[in-house]
N, C-alpha and C positions, 0 to 999 in steps of 0.2 A: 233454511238457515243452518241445522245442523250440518247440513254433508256440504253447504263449502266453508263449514270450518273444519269439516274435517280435511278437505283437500287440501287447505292453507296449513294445516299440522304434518300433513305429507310433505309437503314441498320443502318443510324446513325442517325437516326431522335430519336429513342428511350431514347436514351441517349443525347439529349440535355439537354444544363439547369439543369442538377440533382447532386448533388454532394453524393456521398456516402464515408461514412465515419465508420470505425470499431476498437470498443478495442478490442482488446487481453488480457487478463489479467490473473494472477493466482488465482482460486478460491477455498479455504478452503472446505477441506472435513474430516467427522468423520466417517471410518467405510463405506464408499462408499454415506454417507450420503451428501447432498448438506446444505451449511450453509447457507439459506435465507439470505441475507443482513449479510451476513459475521457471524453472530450469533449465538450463540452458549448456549443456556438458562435452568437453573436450578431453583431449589427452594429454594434453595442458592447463585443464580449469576446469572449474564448477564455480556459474551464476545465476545467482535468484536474481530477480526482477520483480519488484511489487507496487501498482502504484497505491496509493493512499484513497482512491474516490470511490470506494466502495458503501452502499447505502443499503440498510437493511430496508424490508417492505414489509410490515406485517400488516392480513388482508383483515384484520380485527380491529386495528386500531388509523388503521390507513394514515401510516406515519410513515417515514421517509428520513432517516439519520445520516449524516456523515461519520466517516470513521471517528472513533473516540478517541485514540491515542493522540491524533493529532488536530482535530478541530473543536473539543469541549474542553472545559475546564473539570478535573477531577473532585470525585464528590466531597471529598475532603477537602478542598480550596474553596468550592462553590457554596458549602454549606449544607443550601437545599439540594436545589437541582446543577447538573451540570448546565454550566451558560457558553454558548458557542463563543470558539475565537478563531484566529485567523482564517477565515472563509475567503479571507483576500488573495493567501499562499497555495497553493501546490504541491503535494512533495512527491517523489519516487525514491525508493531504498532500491540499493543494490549491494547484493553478499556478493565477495569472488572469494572463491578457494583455490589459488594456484598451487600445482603439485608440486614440479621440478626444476621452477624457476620464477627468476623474479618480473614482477606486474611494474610498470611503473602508471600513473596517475595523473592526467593532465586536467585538471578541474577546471580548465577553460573551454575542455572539450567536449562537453554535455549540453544540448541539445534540446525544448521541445516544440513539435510542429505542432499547429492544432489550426485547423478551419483557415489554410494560409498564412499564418503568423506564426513568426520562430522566436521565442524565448531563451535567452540564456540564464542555466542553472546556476546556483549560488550551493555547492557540496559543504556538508557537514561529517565530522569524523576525523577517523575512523572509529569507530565503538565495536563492541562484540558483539556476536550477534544474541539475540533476544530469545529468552531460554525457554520459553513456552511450546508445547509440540501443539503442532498443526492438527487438526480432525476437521471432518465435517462440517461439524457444526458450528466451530470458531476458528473455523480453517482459516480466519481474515484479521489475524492480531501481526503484528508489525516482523518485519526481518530483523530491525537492529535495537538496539538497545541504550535510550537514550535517557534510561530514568537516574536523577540526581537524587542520592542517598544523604541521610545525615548522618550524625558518629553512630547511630545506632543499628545503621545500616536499613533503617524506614525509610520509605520509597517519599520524597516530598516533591519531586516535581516530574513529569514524564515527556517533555517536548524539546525537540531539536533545534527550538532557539535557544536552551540554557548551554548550548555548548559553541565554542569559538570556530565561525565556520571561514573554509578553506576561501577564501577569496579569489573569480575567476581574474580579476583585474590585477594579482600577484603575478607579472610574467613571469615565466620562468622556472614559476615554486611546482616542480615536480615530485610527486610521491610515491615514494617506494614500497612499493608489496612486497615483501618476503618468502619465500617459496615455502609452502607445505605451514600455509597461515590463511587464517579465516580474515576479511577485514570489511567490517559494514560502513555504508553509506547511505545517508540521507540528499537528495539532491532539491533543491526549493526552487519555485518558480511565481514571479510575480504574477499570475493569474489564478484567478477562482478555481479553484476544483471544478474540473468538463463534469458533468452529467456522464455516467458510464456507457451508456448508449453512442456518445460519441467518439468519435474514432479519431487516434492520434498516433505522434510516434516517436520515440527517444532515441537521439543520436550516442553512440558509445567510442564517439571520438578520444571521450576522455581516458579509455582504457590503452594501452599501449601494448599489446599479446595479437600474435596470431595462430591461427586462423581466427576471427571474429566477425560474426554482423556487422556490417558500419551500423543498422538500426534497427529499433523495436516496435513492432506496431503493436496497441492496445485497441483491442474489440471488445463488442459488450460479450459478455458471460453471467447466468444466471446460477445459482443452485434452489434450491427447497426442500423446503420438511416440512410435517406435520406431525403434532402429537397433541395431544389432550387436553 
C-alpha cells in the first residue's frame, strides 16, 4: 500500500502549483500569410484587423469565456458576477492609419463568410482607438474604443451598441478618412460568435485604397503560459 501511494504522489507532483492557461483565438490571414500583430502595412496604410471570439481556456478550472469587452456585462452593472450578453452578435474591429491620403468608406461593403453563408455587417464609428498596449498576456483587449464616460469622466458603459451605427442600407453615405488619421471601427454581424477553430473570412470591399486584399481569412491560433 505504501509505495503505490507513493507512485500516485509521483505522478502528481509535476503538476502542483502551476496553473496553465490558453487563448484560442481567430487570427487574420492574407494569402496564407500571418498578420504579425493583426497588421496589415502599405505605403499607403497601416490596418489592424481583430476579431472579437477569442476564448480563454484555463486547464484548472476547464472554463471557456467569450471576450469581455463585448459579450458580458461589466462588474459594475452586473453587481455580482458579469452576466453574458449579446452571444447573438459578432463583431470584428478594424484600425486604418492612412498616410498621404484620403480612405474613403463604404459600409455596405463588409462582408462575412462563414460555413457557406455570407452576412452583411452593420459598422459602428468611428472611435479612436483603445489606449491599452498589447503584451502577451492581454494581448486580446479590443482595437477601438467604445467606452461611454460620464461628466466625471468614469467609464459607465463599454459596448458598441451605445453608439449610432453607420447603416449599410444608407446608400450612398460614404465616409471619409482623412490622411495621416487613425480611425476605428467596429463591424456586427447577426450571428453567434464561430468557435475559433473555425475558419472564416471578411471582405474589405468597404475600404476604398489601393493596393488592398479584397479579403481576410481567420484561422485558429493559440497562445499559453503558465505560472504559479
Amino acid at each position: 500500500m505504501p509505495r503505490l501511494i507513493l507512485i500516485l504522489l509521483i505522478g502528481l507532483l509535476p503538476g502542483c502549483g502551476v496553473s496553465v492557461s490558453e487563448y484560442i483565438y481567430s487570427h487574420p490571414y492574407v494569402e496564407d500569410q500571418k498578420l504579425e500583430g493583426f497588421t496589415l502595412e502599405d505605403e499607403n496604410y497601416r490596418l489592424l484587423v481583430r476579431a472579437t471570439n477569442d476564448f480563454l481556456v484555463s486547464r484548472d478550472e476547464v472554463t471557456r469565456d467569450l471576450s469581455d469587452e463585448y459579450y458580458y456585462m461589466p462588474f459594475y452593472m452586473a453587481r455580482e458576477q458579469p452576466g453574458p450578453r449579446n452571444r447573438d452578435v459578432f463583431f470584428i474591429e478594424i484600425l486604418i492609419h492612412s498616410f498621404d491620403e484620403q480612405i474613403s468608406l463604404d459600409p455596405r461593403g463588409f462582408t462575412l463568410e462563414m460555413k457557406g453563408v455570407r452576412y452583411h455587417g452593420i459598422v459602428y464609428g468611428p472611435v479612436k482607438r483603445y489606449s491599452r498596449e498589447r503584451s502577451a498576456e492581454n494581448g486580446f483587449v479590443p482595437l477601438c474604443d467604445f467606452r461611454v464616460r460620464d461628466g466625471k469622466s468614469e467609464v459607465i458603459w463599454g459596448h458598441v451598441d451605445t453608439f449610432n451605427p453607420i447603416y449599410p442600407t444608407d446608400s450612398g453615405k460614404i465616409i471619409q478618412l482623412q490622411p495621416k488619421n487613425e480611425s476605428c471601427f467596429a463591424i456586427k454581424f447577426n450571428t453567434p460568435p464561430p468557435q475559433p477553430e473555425v475558419t472564416f473570412s471578411l471582405s474589405l470591399d468597404g475600404l476604398k485604397i489601393k493596393p488592398l486584399p479584397k479579403r481576410i481569412l481567420f484561422n485558429k491560433e493559440t497562445a499559453s503560459w503558465t505560472h504559479p
